[in-house]
Structures are given as C-alpha cells and as structure tokens.
C-alpha positions in Angstrom: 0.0 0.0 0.0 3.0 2.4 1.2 4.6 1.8 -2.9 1.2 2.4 -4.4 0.6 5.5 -2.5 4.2 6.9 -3.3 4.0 6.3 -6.9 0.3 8.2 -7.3 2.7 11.0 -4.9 5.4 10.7 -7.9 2.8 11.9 -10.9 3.6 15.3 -12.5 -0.4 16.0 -12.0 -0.4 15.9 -8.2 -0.6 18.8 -6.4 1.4 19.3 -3.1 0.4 21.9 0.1 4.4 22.2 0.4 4.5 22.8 -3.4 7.2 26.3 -3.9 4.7 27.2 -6.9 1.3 26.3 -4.8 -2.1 26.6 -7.2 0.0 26.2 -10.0 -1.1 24.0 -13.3 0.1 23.2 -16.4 -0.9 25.3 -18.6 -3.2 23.1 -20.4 -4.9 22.7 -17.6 -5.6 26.5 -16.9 -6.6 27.6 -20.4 -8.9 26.1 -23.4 -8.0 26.6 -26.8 -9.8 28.3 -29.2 -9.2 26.2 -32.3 -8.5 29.4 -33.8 -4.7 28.9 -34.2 -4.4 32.8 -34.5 -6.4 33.8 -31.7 -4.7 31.4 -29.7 -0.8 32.7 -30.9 -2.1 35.9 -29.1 -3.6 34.6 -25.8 -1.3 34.2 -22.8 -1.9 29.9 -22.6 -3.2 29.5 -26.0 -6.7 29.9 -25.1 -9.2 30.6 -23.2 -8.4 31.2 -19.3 -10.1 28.4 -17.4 -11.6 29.0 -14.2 -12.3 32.4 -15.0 -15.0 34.2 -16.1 -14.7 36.1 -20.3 -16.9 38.5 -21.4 -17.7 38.5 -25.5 -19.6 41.9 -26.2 -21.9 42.1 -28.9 -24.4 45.0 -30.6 -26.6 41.7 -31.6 -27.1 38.3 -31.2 -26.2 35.9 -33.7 -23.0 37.7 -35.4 -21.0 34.3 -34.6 -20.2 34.9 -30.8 -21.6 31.0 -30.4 -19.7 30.0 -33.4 -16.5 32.3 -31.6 -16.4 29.2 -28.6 -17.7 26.3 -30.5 -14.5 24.4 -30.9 -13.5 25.1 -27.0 -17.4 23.1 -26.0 -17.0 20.6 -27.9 -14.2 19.9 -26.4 -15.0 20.8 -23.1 -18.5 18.6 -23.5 -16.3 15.4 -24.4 -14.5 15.6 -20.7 -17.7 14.1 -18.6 -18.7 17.5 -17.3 -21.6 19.4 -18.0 -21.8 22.5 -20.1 -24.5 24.4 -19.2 -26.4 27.3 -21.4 -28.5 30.1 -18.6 -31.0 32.4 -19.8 -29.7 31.7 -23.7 -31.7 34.3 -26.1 -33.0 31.7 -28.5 -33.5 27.9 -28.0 -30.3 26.7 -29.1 -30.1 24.4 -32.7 -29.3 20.8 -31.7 -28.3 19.4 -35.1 -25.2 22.5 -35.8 -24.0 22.2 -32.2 -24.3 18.3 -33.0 -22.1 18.9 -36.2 -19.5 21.0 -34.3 -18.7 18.2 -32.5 -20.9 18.9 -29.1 -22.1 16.1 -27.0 -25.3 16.9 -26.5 -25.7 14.4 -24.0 -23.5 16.9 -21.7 -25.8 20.2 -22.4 -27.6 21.8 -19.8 -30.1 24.6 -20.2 -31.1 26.8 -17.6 -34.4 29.3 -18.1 -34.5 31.5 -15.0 -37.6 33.8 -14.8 -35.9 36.8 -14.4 -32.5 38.8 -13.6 -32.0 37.5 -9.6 -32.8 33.7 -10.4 -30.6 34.1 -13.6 -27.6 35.6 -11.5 -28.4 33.1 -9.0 -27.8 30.3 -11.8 -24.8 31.4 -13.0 -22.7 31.6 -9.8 -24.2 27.8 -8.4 -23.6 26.5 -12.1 -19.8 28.0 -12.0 -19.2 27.3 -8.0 -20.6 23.6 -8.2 -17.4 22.0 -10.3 -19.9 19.9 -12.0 -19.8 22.4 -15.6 -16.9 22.4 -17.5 -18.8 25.3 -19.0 -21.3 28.2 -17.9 -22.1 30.3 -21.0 -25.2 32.8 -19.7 -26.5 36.0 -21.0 -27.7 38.4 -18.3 -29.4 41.5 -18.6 -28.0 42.9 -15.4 -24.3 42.3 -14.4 -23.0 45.0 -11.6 -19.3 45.0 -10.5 -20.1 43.1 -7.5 -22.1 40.4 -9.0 -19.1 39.9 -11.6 -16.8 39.4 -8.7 -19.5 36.8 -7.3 -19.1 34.9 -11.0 -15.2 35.3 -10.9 -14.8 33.9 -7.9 -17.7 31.2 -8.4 -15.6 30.0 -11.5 -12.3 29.6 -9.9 -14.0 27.6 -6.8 -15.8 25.2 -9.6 -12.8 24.6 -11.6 -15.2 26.4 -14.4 -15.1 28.4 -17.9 -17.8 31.0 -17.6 -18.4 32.7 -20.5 -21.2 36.0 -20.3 -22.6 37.0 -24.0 -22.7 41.1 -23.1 -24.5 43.8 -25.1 -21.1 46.2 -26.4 -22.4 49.3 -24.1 -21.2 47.0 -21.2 -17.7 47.1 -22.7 -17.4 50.8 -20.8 -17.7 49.3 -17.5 -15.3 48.1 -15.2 -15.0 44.3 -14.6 -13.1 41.9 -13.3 -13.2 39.4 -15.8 -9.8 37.6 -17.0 -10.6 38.0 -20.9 -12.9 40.6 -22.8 -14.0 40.5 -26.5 -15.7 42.8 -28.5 -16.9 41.1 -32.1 -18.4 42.9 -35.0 -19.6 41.6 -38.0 -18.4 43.1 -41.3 -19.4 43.6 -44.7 -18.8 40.7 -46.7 -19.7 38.3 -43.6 -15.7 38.4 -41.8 -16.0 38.7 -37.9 -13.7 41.1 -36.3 -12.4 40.0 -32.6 -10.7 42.9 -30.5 -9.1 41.6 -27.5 -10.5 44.9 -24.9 -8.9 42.8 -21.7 -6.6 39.9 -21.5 -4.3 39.5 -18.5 -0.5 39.8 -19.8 -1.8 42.0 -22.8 -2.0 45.9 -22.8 -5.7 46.5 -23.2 -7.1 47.6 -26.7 -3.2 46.3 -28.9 -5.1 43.8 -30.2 -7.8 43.1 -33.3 -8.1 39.9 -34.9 -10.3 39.2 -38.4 -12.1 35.9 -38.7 -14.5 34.2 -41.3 -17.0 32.4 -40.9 -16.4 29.6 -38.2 -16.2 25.9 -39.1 -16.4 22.8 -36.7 -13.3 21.9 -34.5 -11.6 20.1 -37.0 -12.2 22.3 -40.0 -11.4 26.0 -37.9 -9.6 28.7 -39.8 -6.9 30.1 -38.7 -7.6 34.2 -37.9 -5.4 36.8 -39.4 -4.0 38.9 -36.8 -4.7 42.8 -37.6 -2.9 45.4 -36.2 
C-alpha cells in the first residue's frame, strides 16, 4: 500500500500543500483553446483562461459569438462535465452544435424567470465544479455580482463565459478576458481583444471568417 501510494505521490499531476509554486497547473490545464490557431498565438496559454470568467460583447445576437467558442465546448462537452447554457436568447439548434462536435448528451439549459434567479444560476452552475462550462447571458451584471461569478468559477474549476451587449464594454470588470466582435461587410467577424491579463488593453484586433467545426477551424489573421 505504502509503494502504491508513493508512486500516485510521484505523478507530474499531483498537487502538493508544500509545493514552492502552490495553485500552479500546467498550462493546459488552466486555459482552453480556441481552435483558432491565431487567436490562440495571441492569448497568454493558448486559449481561453479556465476557471475564469470572459466576457464576449456584442451589438446583436447571432453575429458568430456562439460560433467564436464552438470548438473550446466541444471539447469541453467530451471531458464528462456538463456544459451548461443560462438564460440563452434563443432555443439553441441541436443538429449545428451536434455537427460541431458537441455532446449533446453533456448540455444543460437553464431558463430562469428573471434577472436574480438568472444571476443566482450562473454563480451555483460555475461554484458547483460539475460544468466544465457556464455560457449565460444576463441583462443585469454589476461589479459586485461579476466578482460573485469570478470567484464562483475559480472555486468550480469552471469556464464562464457572459454574452454582453457592447455598451457594457465601458464598465469596469473583473473578468480575465474581454471581447468585442463585430460583424463586417462581406460576412468576416472582427475579434478585439478589450482585456486579456498579460496584454496591454485595446493592442489587439483579430479578423475571422466564418467559423467551421473543431476540425475544419480557420486560422484568424492577426490585424494590427
């Protein structure tokens, strides 16, 4: 028992209270990839940050913001957790999430019936640790209930992700990553990196087409 227990002690994945560098992970572990190999090249991790909470601003719904994370679910929804969807706009399609390579088995979809409940939501769903995944749109987010989410999604080990209308890009938050998007003329989607921590705000814009499943995803073209 004694040689079993020291060998599980021995793997690179265990985490020691007498570890130097405490709380740290590999970086794989801490951020999600895109599948956007541009997007990614600019990111501090390669990705997403994990157990934190980004904010993707929009002037409408469906410019591609969904389409923006598709790729990171699906691969999120193929690691046993659940992903869950709070207060989504529309009733999400089940056959183009199935073709991006979703498990729909995995999806959750919360319908609160108004702005407290759907807060409410969002902090259990992220502070639980059994979502890989929140992705919520609220119509009310203050400073202090951001901090609620933040914290919420480092104690559940949990990607939020808040859809946001682009007049909330003005306020202050303390959210690890912050996109604008904006759809141009001819269908390309511009992402501007607003907050990223290791990046000077607003240094950043990235142009991307239309979005393809995981294993067809363009790579974006940075643009200074």
């Amino acid at each position: 028992m004694e040689q079993a227990i020291h060998q599980l002690l021995e793997q690179p994945g265990i985490w020691r209270a007498s570890d130097r560098h405490a709380g740290s992970q590999p970086t794989a572990h801490t951020h999600v990839p895109t599948g956007f190999s541009g997007l990614d090249a600019v990111l501090p991790g390669g990705g997403l940050p994990a157990r934190a909470l980004t904010e993707v601003m929009h002037a409408r719904h469906g410019i591609g913001e969904l389409q923006l994370v598709l790729p990171a679910l699906a691969r999120l929804s193929r690691g046993g957790r659940w992903v869950a969807l709070v207060a989504p706009p529309f009733i999400p399609y089940a056959p183009a999430l199935a073709a991006s390579g979703v498990d729909l088995s995995r999806m959750l979809i919360v319908h609160p019936h108004n702005d407290q409940q759907a807060l409410w939501s969002i902090e259990q769903a992220l502070r639980l640790g059994t979502c890989a995944a929140v992705l919520a749109w609220p119509n009310r987010c203050d400073d202090r209930s951001l901090r609620r989410l933040q914290l919420a999604a480092e104690s559940g080990d949990s990607l939020g992700l808040l859809f946001r209308d682009t007049a909330a890009a003005s306020e202050r938050s303390p959210a690890a990553l912050r996109l604008a998007l904006e759809r141009r003329q001819g269908g390309q989607l511009d992402v501007q990196v607003l907050k990223c921590r290791g990046i000077p705000a607003g240094t950043i814009g990235l142009e991307a087409g239309p979005v393809a499943p995981e294993a067809q995803a363009p790579s974006l073209a940075l643009a200074h």
